[in-house]
PASE-650554 format. One record per residue: residue in three letters; x, y, z of N, C-alpha, C, O, CB in turn. Coordinates in steps of 0.02 Angstrom, whole numbers, plus 50000, padded with zeros to 5 digits. Glycine has a CB too. Layout:
BEGIN
REC, aa, n.c1, n.c2, n.c3, ca.c1, ca.c2, ca.c3, c.c1, c.c2, c.c3, o.c1, o.c2, o.c3, cb.c1, cb.c2, cb.c3
REC, ALA, X, Y, Z, X, Y, Z, X, Y, Z, X, Y, Z, X, Y, Z
...
This chain:
BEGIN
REC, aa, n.c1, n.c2, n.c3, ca.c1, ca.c2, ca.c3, c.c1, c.c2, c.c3, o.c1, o.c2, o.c3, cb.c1, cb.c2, cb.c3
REC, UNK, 50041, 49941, 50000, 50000, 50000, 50000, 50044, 50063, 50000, 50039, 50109, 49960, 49953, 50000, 50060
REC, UNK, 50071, 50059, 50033, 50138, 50124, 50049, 50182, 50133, 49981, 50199, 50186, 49955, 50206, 50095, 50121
REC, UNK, 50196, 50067, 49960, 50244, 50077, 49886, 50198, 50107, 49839, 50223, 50146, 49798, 50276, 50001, 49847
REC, UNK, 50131, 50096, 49836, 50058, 50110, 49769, 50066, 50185, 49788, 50044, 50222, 49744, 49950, 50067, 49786
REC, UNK, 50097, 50226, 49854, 50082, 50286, 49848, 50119, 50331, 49841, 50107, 50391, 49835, 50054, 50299, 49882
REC, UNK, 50191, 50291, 49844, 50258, 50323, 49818, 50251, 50334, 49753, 50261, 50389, 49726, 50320, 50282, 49826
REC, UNK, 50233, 50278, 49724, 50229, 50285, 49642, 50185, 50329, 49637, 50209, 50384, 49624, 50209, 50223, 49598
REC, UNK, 50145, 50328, 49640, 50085, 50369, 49603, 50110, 50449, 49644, 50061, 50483, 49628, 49983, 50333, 49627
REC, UNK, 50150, 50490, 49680, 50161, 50519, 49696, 50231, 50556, 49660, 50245, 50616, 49655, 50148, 50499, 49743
REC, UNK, 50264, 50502, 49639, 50326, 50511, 49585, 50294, 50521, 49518, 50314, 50567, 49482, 50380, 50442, 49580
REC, UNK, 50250, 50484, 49501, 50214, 50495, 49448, 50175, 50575, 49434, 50159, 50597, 49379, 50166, 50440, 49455
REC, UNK, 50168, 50604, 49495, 50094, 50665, 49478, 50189, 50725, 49495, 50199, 50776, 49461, 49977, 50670, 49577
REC, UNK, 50237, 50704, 49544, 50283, 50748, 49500, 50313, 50762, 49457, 50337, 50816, 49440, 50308, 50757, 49506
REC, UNK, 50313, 50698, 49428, 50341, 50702, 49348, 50303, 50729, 49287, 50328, 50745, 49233, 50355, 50634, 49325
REC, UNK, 50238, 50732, 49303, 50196, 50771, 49267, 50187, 50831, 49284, 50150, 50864, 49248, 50143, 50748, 49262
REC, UNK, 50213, 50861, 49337, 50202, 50927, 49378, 50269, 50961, 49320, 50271, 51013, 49288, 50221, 50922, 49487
REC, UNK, 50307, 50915, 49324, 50373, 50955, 49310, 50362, 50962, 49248, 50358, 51018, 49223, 50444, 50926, 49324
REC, UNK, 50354, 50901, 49211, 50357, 50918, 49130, 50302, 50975, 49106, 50304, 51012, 49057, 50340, 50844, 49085
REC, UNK, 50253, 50969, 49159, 50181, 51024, 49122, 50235, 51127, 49141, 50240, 51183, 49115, 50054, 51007, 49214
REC, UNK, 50253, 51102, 49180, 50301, 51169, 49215, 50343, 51194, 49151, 50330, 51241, 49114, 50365, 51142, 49289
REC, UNK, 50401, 51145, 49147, 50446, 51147, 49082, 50435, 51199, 49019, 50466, 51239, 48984, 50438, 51079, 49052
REC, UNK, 50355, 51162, 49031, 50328, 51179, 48945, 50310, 51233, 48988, 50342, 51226, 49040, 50260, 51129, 48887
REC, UNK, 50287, 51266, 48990, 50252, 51324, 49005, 50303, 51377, 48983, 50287, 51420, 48943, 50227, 51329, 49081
REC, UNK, 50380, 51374, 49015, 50422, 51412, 48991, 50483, 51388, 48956, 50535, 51371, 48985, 50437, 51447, 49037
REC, UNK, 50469, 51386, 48871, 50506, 51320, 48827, 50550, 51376, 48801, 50532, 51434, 48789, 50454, 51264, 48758
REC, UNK, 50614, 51348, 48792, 50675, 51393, 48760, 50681, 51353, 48696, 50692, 51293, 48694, 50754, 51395, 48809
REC, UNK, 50673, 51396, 48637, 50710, 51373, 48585, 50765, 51414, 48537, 50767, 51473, 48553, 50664, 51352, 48549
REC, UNK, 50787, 51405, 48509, 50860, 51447, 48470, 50810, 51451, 48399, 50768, 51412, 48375, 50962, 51385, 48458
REC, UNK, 50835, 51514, 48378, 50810, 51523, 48297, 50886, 51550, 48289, 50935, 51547, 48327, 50731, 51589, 48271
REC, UNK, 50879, 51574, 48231, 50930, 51634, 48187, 50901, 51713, 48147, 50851, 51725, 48113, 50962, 51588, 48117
REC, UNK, 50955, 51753, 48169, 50913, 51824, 48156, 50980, 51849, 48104, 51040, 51836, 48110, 50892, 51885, 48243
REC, UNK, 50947, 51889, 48055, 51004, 51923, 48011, 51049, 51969, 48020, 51025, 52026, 48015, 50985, 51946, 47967
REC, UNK, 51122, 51968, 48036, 51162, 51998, 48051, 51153, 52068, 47983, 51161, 52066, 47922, 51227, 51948, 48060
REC, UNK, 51131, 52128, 48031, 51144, 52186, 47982, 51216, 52221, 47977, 51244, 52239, 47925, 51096, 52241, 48001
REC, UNK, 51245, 52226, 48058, 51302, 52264, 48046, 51355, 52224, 48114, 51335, 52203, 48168, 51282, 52359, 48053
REC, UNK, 51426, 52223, 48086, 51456, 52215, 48146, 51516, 52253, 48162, 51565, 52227, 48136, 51469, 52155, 48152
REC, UNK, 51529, 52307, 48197, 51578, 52348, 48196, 51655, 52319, 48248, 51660, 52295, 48305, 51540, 52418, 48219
REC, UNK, 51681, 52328, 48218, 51735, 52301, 48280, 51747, 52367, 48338, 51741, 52427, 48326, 51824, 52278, 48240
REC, UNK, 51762, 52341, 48394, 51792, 52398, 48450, 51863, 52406, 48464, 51889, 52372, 48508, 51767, 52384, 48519
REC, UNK, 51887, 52434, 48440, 51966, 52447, 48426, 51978, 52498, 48472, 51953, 52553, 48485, 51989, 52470, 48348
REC, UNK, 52033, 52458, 48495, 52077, 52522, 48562, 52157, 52508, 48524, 52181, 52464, 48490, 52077, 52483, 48687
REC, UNK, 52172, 52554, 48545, 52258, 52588, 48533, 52272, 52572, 48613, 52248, 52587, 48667, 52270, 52698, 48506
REC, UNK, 52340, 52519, 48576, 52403, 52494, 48638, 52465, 52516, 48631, 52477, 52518, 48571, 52419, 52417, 48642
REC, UNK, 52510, 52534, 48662, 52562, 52543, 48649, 52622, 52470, 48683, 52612, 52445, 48738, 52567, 52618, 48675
REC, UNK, 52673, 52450, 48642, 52696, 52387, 48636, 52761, 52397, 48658, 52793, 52395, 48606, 52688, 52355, 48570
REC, UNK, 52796, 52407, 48699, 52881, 52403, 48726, 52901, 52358, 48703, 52889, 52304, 48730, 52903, 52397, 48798
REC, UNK, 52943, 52360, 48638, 52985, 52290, 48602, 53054, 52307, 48617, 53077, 52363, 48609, 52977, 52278, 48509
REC, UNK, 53074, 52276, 48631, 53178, 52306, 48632, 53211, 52266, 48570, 53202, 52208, 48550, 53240, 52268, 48727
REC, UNK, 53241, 52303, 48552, 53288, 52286, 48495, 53346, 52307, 48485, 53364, 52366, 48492, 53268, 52297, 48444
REC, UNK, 53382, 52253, 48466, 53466, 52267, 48477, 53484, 52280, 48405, 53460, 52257, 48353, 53516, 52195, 48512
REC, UNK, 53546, 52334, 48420, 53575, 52360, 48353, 53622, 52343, 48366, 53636, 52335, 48426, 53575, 52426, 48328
REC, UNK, 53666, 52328, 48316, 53742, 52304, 48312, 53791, 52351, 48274, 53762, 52382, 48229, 53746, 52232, 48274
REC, UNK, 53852, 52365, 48280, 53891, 52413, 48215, 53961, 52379, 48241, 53975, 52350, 48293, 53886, 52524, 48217
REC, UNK, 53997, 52396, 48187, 54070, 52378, 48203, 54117, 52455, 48211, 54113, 52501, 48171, 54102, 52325, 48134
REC, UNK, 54155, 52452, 48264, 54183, 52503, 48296, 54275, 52490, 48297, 54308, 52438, 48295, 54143, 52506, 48372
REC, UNK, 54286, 52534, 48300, 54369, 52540, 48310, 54394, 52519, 48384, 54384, 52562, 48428, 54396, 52623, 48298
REC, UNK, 54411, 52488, 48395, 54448, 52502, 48481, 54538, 52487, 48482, 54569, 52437, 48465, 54404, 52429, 48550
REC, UNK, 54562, 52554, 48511, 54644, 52568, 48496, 54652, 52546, 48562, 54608, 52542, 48605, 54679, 52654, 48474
REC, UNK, 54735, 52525, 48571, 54757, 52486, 48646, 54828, 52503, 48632, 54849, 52505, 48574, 54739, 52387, 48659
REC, UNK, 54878, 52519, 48701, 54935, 52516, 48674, 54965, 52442, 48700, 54934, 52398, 48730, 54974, 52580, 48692
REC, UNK, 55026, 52443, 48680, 55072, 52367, 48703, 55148, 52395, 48679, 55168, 52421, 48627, 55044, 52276, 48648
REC, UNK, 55185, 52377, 48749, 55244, 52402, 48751, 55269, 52316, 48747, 55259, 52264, 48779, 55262, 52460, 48822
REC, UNK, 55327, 52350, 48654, 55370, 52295, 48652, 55430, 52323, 48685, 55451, 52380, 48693, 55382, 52266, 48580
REC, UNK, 55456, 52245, 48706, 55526, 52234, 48732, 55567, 52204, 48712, 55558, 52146, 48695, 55532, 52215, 48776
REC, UNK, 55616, 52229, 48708, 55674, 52214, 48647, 55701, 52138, 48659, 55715, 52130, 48718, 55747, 52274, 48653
REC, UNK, 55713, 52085, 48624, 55747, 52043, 48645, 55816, 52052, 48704, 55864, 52088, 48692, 55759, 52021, 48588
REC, UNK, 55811, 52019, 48754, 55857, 51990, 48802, 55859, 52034, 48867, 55908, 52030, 48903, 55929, 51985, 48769
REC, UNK, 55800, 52082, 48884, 55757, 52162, 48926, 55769, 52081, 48991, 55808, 52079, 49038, 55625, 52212, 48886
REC, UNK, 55730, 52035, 48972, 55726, 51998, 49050, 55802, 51980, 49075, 55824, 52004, 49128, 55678, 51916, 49048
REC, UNK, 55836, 51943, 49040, 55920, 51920, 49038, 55950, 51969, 49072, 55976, 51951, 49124, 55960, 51913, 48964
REC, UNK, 55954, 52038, 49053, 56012, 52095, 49072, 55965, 52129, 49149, 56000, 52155, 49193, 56027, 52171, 48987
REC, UNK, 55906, 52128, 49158, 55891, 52153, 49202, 55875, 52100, 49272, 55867, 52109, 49333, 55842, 52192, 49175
REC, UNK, 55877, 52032, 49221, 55903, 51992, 49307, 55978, 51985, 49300, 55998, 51964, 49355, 55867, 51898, 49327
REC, UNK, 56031, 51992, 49256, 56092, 51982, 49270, 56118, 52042, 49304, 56175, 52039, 49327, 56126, 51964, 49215
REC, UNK, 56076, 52111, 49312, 56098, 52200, 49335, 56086, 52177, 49405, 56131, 52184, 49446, 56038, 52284, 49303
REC, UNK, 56003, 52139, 49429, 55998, 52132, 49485, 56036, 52106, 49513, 56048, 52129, 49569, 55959, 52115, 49496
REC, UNK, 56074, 52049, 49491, 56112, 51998, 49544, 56181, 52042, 49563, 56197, 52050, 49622, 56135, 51910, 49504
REC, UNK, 56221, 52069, 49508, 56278, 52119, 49517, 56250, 52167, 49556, 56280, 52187, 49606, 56308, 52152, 49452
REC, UNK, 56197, 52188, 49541, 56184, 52244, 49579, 56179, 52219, 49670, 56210, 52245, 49717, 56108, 52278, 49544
REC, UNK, 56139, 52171, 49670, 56140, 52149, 49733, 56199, 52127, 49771, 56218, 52150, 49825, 56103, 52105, 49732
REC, UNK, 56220, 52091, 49744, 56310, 52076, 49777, 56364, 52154, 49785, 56406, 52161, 49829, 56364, 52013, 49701
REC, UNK, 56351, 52199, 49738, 56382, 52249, 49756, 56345, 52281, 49826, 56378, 52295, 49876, 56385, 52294, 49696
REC, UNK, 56282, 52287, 49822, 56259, 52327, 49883, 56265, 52278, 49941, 56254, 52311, 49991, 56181, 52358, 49877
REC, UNK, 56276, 52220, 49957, 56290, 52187, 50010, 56383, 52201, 50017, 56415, 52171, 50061, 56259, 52104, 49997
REC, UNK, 56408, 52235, 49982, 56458, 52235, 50029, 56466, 52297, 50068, 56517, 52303, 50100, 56517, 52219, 49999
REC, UNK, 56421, 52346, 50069, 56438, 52399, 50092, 56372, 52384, 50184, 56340, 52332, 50193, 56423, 52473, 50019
REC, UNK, 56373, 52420, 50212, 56349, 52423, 50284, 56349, 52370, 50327, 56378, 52319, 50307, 56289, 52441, 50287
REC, UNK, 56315, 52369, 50397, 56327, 52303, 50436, 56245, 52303, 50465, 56205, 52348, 50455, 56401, 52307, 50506
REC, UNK, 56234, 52250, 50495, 56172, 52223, 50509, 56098, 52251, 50470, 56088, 52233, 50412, 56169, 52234, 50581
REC, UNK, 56056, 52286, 50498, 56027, 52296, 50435, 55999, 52348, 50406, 55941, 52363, 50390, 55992, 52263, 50428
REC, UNK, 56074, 52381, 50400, 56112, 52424, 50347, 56112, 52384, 50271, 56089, 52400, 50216, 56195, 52436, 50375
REC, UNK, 56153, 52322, 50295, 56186, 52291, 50241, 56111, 52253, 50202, 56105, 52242, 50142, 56255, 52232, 50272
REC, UNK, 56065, 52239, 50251, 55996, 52231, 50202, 55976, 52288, 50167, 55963, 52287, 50107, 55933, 52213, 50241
REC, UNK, 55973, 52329, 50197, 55952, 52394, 50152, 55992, 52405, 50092, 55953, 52407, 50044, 55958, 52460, 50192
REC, UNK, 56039, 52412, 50077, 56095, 52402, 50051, 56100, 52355, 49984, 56116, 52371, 49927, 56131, 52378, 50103
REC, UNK, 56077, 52281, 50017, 56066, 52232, 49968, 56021, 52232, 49927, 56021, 52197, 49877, 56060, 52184, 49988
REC, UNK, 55965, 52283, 49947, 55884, 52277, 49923, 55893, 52350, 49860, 55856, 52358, 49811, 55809, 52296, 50012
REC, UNK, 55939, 52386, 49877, 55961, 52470, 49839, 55989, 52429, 49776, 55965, 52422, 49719, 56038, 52537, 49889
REC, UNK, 56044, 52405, 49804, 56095, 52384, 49763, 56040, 52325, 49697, 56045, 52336, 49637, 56165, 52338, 49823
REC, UNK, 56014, 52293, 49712, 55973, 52244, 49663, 55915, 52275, 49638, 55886, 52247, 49592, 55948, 52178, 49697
REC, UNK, 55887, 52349, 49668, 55845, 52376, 49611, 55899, 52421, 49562, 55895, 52421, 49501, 55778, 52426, 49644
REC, UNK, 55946, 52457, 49600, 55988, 52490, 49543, 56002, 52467, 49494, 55992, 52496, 49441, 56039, 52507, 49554
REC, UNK, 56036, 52393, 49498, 56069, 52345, 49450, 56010, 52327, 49400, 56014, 52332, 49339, 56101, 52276, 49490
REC, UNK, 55939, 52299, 49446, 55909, 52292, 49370, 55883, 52350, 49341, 55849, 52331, 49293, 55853, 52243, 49364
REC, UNK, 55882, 52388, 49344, 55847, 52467, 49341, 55925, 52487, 49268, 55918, 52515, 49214, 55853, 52535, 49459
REC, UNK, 55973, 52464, 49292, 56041, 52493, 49254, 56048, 52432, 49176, 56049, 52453, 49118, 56130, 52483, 49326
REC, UNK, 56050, 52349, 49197, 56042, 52313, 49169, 55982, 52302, 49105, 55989, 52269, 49053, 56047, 52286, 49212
REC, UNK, 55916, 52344, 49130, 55838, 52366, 49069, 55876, 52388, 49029, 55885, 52363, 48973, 55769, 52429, 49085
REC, UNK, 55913, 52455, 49059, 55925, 52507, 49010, 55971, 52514, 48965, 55977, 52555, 48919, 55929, 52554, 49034
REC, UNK, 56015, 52457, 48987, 56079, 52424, 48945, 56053, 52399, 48878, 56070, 52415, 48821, 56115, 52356, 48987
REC, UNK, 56007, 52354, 48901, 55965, 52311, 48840, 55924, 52347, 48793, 55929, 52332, 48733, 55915, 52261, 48870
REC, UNK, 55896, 52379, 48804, 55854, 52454, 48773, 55888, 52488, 48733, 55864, 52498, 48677, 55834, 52509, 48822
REC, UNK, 55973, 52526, 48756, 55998, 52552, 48706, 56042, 52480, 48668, 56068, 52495, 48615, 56041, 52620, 48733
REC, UNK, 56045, 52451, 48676, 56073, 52410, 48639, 56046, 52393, 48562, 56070, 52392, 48505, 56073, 52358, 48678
REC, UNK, 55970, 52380, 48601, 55933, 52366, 48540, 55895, 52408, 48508, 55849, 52391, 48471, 55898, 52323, 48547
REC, UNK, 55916, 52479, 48522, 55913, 52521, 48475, 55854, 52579, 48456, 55855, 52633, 48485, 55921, 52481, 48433
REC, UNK, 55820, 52569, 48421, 55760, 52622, 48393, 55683, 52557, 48381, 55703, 52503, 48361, 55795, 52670, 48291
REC, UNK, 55626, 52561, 48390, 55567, 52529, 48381, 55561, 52479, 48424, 55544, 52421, 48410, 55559, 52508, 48320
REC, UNK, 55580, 52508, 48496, 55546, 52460, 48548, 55537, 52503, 48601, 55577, 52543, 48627, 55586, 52394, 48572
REC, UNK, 55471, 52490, 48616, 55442, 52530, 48660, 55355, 52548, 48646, 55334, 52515, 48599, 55489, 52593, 48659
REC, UNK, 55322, 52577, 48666, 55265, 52571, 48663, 55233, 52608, 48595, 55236, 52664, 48569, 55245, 52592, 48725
REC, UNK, 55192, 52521, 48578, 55165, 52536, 48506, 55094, 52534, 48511, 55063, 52487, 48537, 55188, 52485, 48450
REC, UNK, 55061, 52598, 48479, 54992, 52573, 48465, 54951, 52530, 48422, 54984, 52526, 48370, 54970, 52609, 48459
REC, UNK, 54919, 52510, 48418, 54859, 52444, 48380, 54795, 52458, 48397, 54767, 52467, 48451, 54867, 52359, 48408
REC, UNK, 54773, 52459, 48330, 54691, 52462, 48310, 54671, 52397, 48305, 54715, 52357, 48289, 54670, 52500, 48238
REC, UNK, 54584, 52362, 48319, 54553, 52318, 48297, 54482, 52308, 48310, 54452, 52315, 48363, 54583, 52275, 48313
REC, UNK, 54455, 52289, 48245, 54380, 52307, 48233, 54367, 52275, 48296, 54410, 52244, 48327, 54336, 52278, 48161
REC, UNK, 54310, 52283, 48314, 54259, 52257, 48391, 54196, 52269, 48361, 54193, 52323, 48331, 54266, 52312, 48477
REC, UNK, 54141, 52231, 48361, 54054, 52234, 48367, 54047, 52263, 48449, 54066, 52246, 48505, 54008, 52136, 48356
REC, UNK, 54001, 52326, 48416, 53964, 52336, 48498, 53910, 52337, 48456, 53903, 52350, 48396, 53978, 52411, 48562
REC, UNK, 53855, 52313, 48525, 53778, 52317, 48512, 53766, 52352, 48568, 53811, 52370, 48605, 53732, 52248, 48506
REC, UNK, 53710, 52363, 48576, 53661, 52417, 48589, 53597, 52388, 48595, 53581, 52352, 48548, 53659, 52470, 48536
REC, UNK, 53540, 52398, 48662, 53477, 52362, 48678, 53412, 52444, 48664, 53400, 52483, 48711, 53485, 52320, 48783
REC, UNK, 53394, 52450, 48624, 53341, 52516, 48636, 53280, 52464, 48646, 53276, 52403, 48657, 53328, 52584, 48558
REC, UNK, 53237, 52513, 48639, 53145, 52514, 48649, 53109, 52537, 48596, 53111, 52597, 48581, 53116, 52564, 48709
REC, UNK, 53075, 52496, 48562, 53033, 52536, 48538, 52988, 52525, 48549, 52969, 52470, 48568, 53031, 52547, 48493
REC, UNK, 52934, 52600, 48537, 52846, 52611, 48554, 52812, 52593, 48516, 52775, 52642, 48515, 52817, 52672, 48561
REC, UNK, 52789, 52556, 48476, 52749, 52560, 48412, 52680, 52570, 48447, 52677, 52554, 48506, 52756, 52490, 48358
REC, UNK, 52625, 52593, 48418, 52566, 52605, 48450, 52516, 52542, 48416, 52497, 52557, 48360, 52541, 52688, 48435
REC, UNK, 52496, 52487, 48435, 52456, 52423, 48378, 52371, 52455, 48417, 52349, 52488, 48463, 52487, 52295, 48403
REC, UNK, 52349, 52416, 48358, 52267, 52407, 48350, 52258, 52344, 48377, 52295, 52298, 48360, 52233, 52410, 48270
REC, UNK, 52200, 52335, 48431, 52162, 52275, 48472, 52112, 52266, 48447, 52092, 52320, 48424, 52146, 52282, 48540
REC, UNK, 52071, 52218, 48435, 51991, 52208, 48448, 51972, 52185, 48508, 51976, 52126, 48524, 51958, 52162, 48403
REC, UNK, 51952, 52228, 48540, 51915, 52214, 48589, 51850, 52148, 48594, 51844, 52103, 48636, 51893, 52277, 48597
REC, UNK, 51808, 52164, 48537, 51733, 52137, 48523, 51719, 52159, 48460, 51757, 52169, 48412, 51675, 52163, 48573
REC, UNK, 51655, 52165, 48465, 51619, 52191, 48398, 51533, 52227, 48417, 51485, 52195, 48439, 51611, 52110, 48337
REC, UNK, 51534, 52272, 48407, 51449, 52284, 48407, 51421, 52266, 48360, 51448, 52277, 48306, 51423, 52347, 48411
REC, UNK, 51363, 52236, 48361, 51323, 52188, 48314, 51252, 52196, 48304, 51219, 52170, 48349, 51328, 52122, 48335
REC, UNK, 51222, 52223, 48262, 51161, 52240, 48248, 51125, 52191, 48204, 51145, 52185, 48147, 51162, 52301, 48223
REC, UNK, 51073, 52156, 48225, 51028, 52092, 48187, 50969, 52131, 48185, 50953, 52184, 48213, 51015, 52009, 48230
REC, UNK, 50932, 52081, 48134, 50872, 52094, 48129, 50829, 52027, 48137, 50855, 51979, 48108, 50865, 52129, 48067
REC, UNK, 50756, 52009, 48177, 50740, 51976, 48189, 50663, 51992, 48217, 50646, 52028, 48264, 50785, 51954, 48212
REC, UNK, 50627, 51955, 48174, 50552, 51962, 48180, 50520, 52036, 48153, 50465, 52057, 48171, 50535, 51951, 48259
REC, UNK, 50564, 52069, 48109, 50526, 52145, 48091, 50562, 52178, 48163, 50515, 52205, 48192, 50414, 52145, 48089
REC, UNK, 50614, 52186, 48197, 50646, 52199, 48260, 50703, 52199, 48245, 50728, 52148, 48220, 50636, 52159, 48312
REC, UNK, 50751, 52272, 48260, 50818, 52280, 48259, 50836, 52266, 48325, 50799, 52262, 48374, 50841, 52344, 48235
REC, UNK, 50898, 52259, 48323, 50925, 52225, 48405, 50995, 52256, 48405, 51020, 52286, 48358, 50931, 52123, 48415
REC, UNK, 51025, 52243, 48465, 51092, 52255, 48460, 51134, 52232, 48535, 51116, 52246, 48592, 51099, 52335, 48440
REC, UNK, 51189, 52196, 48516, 51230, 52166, 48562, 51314, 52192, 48554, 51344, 52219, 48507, 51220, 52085, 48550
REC, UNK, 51334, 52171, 48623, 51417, 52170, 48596, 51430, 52087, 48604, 51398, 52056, 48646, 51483, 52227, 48656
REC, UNK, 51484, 52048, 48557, 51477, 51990, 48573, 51585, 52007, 48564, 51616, 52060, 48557, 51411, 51929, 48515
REC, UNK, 51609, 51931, 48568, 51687, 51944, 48584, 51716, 51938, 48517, 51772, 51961, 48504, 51724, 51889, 48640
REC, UNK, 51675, 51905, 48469, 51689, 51884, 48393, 51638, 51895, 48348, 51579, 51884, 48359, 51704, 51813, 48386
REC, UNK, 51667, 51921, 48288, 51626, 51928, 48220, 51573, 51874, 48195, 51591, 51836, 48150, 51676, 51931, 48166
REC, UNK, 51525, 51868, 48214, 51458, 51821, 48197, 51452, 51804, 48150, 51421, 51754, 48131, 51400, 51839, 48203
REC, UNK, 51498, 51863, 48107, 51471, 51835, 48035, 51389, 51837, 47989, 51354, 51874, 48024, 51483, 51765, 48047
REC, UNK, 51364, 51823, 47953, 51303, 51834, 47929, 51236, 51836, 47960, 51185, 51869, 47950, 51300, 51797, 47892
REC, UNK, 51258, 51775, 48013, 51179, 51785, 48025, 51203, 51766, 48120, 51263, 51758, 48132, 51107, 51708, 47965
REC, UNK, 51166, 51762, 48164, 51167, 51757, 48248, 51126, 51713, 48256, 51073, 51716, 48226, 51148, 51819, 48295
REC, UNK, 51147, 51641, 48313, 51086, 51602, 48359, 51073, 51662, 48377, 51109, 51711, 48373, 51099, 51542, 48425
REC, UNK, 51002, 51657, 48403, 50961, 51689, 48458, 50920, 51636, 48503, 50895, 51579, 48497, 50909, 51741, 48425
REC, UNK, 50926, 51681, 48548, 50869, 51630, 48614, 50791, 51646, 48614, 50761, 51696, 48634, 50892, 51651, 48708
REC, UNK, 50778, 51612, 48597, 50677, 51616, 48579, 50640, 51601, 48670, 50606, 51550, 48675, 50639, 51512, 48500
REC, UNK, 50644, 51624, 48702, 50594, 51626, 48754, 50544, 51646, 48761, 50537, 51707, 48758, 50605, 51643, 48790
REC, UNK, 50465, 51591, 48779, 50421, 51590, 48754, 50383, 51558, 48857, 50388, 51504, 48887, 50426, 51542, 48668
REC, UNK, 50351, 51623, 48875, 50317, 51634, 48944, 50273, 51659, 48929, 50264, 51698, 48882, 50345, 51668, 48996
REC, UNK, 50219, 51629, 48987, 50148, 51665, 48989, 50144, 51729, 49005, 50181, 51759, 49045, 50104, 51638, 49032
REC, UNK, 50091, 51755, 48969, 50078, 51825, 48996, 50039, 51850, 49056, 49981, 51863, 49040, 50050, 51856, 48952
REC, UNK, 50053, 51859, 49117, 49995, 51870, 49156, 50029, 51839, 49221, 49998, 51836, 49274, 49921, 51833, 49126
């Protein structure tokens, strides 16, 4: 008895609902797209772009004449043994340390005039790439959307939608009682 009244109680809602349904029925038609304008905004775009050029860059370099190391450690060592014989305790360091910069200081300069004219500091050029990072502004065009004007039922309309519809628009047909 109890189950005969479940059913028949599931039964009078399922007819409650479907009679409901209908009462307010959605259907889709299509309406004629008259116009669709796009909505265009101005962006401005920060691109960086690197330029490149080839540039000069000058350096000097001091040549040294063949045998500059030889004579100025052979000045030091004379030089040093001479200044160790002169003072006592440390005198005679001081002495030793005079004496072995004189000698190589005397011994450079031996070697230098020896060897004559074109040694000594030469300049040199050589191409180098520099680049460079700028910005540029360019100002671009967006579409935002489109405003869209249909026609439908003897009825102009108008929406913004996010894309061009193209010829013609679904529409939503909703169909409620009056009253």
């Amino acid at each position: 008895m109890n189950s005969k009244r479940t059913i028949a109680g599931l039964a009078a809602a399922t007819v409650l609902l479907a009679v409901s349904s209908g009462a307010y029925a959605k259907a889709y038609d299509y309406a004629k797209v008259i116009s669709a304008q796009p909505i265009v905004r101005y962006v401005t775009v920060k691109t960086p772009v690197t330029e490149c050029w080839q540039d000069t860059e000058y350096f000097t370099a001091y040549n040294h004449p063949p045998g500059v190391g030889r004579s100025t450690l052979a000045g030091a060592i004379i030089g040093g043994i001479i200044g160790h014989q002169f003072g006592s305790g440390h005198g005679k360091d001081a002495a030793t340390v005079a004496g072995t910069l004189i000698g190589a200081s005397v011994g450079a300069g031996a070697a230098h005039r020896r060897a004559g004219v074109g040694y000594g500091p030469v300049q040199y050029s050589r191409p180098v790439e520099r680049c460079a990072t700028r910005f540029r502004d360019p100002r671009e065009k967006r579409i935002d959307g489109y405003n869209v004007v249909y026609h439908y039922h003897g009825q102009k309309y108008a929406t913004k939608m996010p894309y061009d519809p193209g010829k013609k628009i679904k529409v939503r047909v909703d169909i409620r009682p009056a009253g």
